[in-house]
C-alpha positions in Angstrom: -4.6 1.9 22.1 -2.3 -0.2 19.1 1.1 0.0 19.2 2.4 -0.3 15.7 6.4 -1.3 15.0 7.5 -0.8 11.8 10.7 -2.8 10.1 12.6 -3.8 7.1 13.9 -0.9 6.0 17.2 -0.2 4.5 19.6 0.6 1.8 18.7 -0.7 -1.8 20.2 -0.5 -5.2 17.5 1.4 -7.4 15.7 -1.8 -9.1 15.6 -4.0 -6.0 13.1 -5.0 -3.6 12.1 -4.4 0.0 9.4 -5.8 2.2 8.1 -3.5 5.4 6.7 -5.3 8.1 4.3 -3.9 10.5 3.5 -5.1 13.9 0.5 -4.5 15.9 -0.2 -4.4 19.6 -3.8 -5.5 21.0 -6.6 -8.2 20.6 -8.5 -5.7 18.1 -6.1 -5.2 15.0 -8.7 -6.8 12.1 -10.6 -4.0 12.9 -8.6 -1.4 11.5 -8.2 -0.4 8.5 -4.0 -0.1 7.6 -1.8 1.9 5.6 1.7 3.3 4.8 2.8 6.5 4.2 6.7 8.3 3.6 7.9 11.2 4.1 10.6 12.4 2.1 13.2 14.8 3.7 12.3 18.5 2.8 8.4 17.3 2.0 5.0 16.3 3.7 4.0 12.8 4.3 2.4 11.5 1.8 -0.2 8.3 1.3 1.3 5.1 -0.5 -1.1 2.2 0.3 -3.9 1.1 2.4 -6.1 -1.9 3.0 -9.3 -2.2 4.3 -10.4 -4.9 7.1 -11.5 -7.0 4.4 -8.4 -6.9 2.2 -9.4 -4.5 -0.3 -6.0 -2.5 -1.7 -5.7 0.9 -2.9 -2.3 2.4 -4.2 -1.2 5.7 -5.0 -0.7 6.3 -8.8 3.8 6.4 -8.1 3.6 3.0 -6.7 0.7 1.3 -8.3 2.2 -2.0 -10.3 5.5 -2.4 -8.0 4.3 -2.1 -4.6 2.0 -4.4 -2.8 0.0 -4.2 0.9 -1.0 -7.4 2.7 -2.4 -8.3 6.1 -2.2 -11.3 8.1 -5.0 -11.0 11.1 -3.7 -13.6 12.3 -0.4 -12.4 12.9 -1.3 -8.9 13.8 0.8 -7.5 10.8 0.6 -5.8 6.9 3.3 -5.7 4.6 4.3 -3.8 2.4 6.3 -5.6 -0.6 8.2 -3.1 -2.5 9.7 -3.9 -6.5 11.2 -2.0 -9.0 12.4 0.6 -6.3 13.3 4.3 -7.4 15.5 6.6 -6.1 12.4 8.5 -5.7 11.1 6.3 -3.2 13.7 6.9 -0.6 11.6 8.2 2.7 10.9 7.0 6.2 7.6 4.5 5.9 5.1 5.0 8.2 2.7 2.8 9.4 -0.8 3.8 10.2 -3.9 2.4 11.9 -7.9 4.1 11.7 -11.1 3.0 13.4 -13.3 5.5 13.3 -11.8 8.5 15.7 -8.9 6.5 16.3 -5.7 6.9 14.2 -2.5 5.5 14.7 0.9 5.4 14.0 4.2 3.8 14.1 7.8 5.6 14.5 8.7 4.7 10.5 11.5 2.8 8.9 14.2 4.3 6.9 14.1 3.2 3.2 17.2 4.6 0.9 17.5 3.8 -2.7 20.7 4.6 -4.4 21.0 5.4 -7.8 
């Protein structure tokens, strides 16, 4: 079982910057392989970012340049640093957590961008 607490969301002037923190529960966290998602109101969750075990990133096409994912094992957390926002990135963040059968997730932050 992980536990994942998401934070750092907020209100934001379209242009500025955000960084999501996500915490993890248990002993086994560099195990699993991380990732955000939002969920606009009116639409489905959709994938932003994810990182493998090792570190490798992949990012989808809207965000690709002004987002970046991170881990720190050590600290049982990813990030996710967010430039350049768009009022099209207002959405609760959700943080997710796979190994194997397993899957995960956190409660989500509220990030608003105004316009």
């Amino acid at each position: 079982q992980v536990q994942l607490v998401e934070s750092g969301g907020g209100l934001v002037q379209a242009g500025g910057s955000l960084r999501l923190s996500c915490a993890a529960s248990g002993s086994t966290f560099s195990r699993y392989a991380m990732g955000w998602f939002r969920q606009a109101p009116g639409k489905e969750r959709e994938f932003v970012a994810a990182i493998s075990r090792s570190g490798s990133t992949v990012y989808d096409d809207s965000v690709k340049g002004r987002f970046t994912m991170s881990r720190d094992n050590a600290e049982n957390t990813v990030y996710l640093q967010m430039n350049s926002l768009k009022f099209e990135d207002t959405a609760v963040y959700y943080c997710n957590a796979i190994l194997g059968e397993y899957n995960f997730w956190g409660q989500g932050t509220q990030v608003t961008v105004s316009s």
